[in-house]
C-alpha positions as CSV (number, residue, x, y, z in Angstrom):
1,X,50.0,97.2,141.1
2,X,51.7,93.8,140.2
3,X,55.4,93.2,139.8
4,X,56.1,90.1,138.1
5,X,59.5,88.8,138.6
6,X,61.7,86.8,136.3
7,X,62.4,83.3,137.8
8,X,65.4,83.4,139.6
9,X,68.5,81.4,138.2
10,X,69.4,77.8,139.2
11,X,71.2,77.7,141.7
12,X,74.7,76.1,141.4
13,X,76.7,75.2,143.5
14,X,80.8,74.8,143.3
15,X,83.4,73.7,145.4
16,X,85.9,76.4,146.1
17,X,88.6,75.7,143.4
18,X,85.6,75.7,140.9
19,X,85.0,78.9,142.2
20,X,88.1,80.3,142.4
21,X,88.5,79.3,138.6
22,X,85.1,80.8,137.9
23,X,86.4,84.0,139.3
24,X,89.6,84.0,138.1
25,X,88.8,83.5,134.4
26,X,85.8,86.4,134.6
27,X,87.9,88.8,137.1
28,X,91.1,88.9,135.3
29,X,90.9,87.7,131.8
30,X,93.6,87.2,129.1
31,X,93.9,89.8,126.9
32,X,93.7,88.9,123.0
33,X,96.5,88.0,121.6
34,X,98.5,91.1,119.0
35,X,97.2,90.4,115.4
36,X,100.4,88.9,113.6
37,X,102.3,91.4,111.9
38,X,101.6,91.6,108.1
39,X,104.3,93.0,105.6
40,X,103.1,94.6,102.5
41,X,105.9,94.8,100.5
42,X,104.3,94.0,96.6
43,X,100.6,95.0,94.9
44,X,100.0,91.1,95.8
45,X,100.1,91.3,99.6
46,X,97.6,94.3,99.6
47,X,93.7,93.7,101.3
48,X,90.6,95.6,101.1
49,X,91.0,98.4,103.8
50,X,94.6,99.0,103.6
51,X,96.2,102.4,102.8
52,X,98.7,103.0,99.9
53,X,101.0,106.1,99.1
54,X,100.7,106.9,95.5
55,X,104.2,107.6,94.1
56,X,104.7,111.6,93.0
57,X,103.8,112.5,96.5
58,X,100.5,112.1,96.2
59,X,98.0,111.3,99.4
60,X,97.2,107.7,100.7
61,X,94.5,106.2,99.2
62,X,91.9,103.8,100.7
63,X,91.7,100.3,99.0
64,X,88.2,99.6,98.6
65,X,87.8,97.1,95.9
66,X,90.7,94.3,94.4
67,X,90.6,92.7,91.2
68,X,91.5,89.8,91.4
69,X,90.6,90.0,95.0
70,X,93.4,87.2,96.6
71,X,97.2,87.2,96.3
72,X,97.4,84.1,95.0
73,X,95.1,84.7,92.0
74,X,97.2,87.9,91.7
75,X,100.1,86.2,91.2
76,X,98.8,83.8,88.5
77,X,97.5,87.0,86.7
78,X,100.6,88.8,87.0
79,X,98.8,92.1,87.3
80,X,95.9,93.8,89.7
81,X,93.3,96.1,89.3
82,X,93.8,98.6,93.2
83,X,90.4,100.6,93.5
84,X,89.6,103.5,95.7
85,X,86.4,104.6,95.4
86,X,86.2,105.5,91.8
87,X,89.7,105.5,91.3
88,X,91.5,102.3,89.7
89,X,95.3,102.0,89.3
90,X,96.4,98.7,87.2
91,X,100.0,97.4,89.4
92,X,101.9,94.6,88.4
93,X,102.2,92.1,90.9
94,X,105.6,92.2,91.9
95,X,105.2,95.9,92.0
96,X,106.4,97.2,95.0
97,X,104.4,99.2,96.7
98,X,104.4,101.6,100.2
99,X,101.6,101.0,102.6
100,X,99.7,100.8,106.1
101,X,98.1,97.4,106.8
102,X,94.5,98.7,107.9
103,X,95.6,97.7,111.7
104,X,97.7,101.0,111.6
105,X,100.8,99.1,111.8
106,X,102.8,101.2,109.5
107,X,104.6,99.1,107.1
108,X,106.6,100.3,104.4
109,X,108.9,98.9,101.7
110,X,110.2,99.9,98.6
C-alpha cells in the first residue's frame, strides 16, 4: 500500500506580534456589522423579498416581482406594479403602505 502525501505548507515564519496579530484576528474576530435599518413607509421604498399587509385584514404577502423595479423609477412613474406570485396590486407611489423589510425588522407606517 502507498500513501501519497500532500506537500506540506511553506513554512513561515513571524515574529511574535505578527503572531499575536495572526491569532488575534482568526481567534476572536469582529462580528459584521447590523444591516442599517430600512424604513418602508410608501409603495416606493418596497424591495423584492419584503412582506406587505394588505389593507381589509388580509395576510402578508411576499413581494416577488416590482414593476418598475427601483424607487427612483417609481417615483418618476408615479405608480407601481407589487407582485406576489401571481397576484399584482397597482399602488401609487406615495401610497403608504405597512410592511416587514425581508431582514425581519418589523417596520410599519401608515
Amino acid at each position: 500500500m502507498t500513501i501519497i502525501s500532500p506537500t506540506p505548507p511553506r513554512l513561515v515564519v513571524r515574529s511574535e506580534a505578527e503572531l499575536r496579530e495572526y491569532v488575534r484576528a482568526r481567534w476572536n474576530p469582529k462580528p459584521p456589522a447590523p444591516a442599517p435599518l430600512r424604513i418602508i413607509r410608501t409603495t416606493a421604498d418596497l424591495e423584492v423579498g419584503d412582506s406587505l399587509r394588505r389593507p381589509g385584514g388580509q395576510t402578508d404577502v411576499l413581494i416577488t416581482r416590482l414593476n418598475p423595479e427601483t424607487r427612483e423609477e417609481t417615483l418618476v412613474e408615479g405608480r407601481r406594479e407589487v407582485w406576489s406570485l401571481g397576484s399584482c396590486w397597482v399602488l401609487e407611489a406615495a401610497e403608504l403602505v405597512q410592511a416587514y423589510a425581508r431582514d425581519d425588522a418589523a417596520v410599519t407606517h401608515g
